[in-house]
N, C-alpha and C positions, 0 to 999 in steps of 0.2 A: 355498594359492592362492585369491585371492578368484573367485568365482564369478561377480561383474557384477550388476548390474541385471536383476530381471526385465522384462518388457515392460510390466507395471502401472507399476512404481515406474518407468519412464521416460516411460511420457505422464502420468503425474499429474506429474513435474519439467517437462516440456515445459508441461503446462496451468499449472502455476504460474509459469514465463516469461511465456508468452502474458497473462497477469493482469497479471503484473509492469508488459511493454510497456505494454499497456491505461493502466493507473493513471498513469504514467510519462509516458505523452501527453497525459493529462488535467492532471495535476498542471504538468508548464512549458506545457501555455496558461495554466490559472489565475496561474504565477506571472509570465509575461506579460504579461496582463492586469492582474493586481496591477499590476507595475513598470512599464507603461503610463499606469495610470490608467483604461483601458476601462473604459466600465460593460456590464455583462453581464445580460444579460435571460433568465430560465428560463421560456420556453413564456408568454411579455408577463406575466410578476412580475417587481417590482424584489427579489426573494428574497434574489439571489444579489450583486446589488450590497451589501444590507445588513448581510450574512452578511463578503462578502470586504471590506469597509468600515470593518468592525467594531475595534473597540481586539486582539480576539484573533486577528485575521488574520496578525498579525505578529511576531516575538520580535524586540523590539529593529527592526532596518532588517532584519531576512532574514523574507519573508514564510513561511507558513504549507506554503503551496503547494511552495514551494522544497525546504524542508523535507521533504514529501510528496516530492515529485521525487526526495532523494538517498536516501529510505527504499525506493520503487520499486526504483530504478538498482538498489542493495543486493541487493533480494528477487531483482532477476531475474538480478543476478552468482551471486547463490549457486546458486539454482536450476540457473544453465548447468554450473559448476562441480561440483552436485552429480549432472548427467548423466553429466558426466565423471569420475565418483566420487572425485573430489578431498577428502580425509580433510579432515572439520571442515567443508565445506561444507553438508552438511546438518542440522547443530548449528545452523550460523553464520542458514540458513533458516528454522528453527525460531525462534532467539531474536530475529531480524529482525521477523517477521509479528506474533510476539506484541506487540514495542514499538509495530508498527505497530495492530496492535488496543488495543492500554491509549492508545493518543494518539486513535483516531478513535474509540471511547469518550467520551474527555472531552472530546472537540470535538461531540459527540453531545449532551451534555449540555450544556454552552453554547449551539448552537443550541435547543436545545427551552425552557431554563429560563431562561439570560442575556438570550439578545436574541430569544428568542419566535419565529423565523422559521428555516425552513430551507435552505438551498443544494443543489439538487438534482442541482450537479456534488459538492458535497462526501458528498450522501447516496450515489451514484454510487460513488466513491469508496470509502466505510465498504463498501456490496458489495463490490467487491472484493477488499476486505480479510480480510471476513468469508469470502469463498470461497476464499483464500490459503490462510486459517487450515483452513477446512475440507478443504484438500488437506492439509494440512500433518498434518491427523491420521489421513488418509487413508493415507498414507505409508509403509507396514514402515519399522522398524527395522531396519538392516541386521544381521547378525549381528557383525560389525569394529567398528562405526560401536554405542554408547550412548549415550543423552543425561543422562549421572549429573550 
């Protein structure tokens, strides 16, 4: 008989929904705005106009942001899922957060060395991410649940 969640391992799944939402709501305005055309001012820099303007804002016609959005939506299904101790959800969080850390990584490094400037929704954003990841190691193992 599995045992459930302790009360740790259920507000760190909840705190990493809440993340999820967060990023999730940032990310489809950004892709909003992308698909708009809006230009977007960070605290009166044009930063974030020339960051989301950029040749790398987009793969092909699906922006960047978008992208960000369906990697969100993901982190916070599994998160809910893994509340509800849904087997492989918490795998599934696990190797979500990290793709989402190796992408805002090399988007990390494009702003700083490609185009010199940075976007302080997408630095916003790497937070996040970076605190996702830090629940995520935060996390027991469940004793059912391995991540071989």
């Amino acid at each position: 008989m599995n045992p459930g969640l302790n009360r740790t391992e259920l507000i760190l799944l909840v705190a990493a929904a809440v993340i999820s939402v967060c990023g999730l709501a940032e990310a489809t305005y950004l892709t909003v705005s992308h698909l708009t055309g809006e230009t977007l001012l960070c605290g009166g820099s044009a930063d974030c106009s020339q960051v989301l303007a950029s040749k790398y804002a987009a793969v092909g016609p699906v922006p960047v942001a978008a992208l960000g959005a369906l990697a969100y939506f993901v982190a916070f299904s599994c998160a809910i899922f893994a509340a509800f101790e849904y087997r492989g959800a918490r795998k599934a969080l696990m190797v979500t957060a990290l793709a989402m850390l190796a992408a805002t990584l090399w988007l990390i490094y494009v702003q700083a060395f490609l185009l010199h400037t940075f976007c302080r929704y997408c630095l916003f954003s790497a937070a996040l991410i970076f605190f996702l990841n830090g629940i995520n190691i935060m996390i027991p193992n469940s004793p059912n649940e391995t991540l071989e």
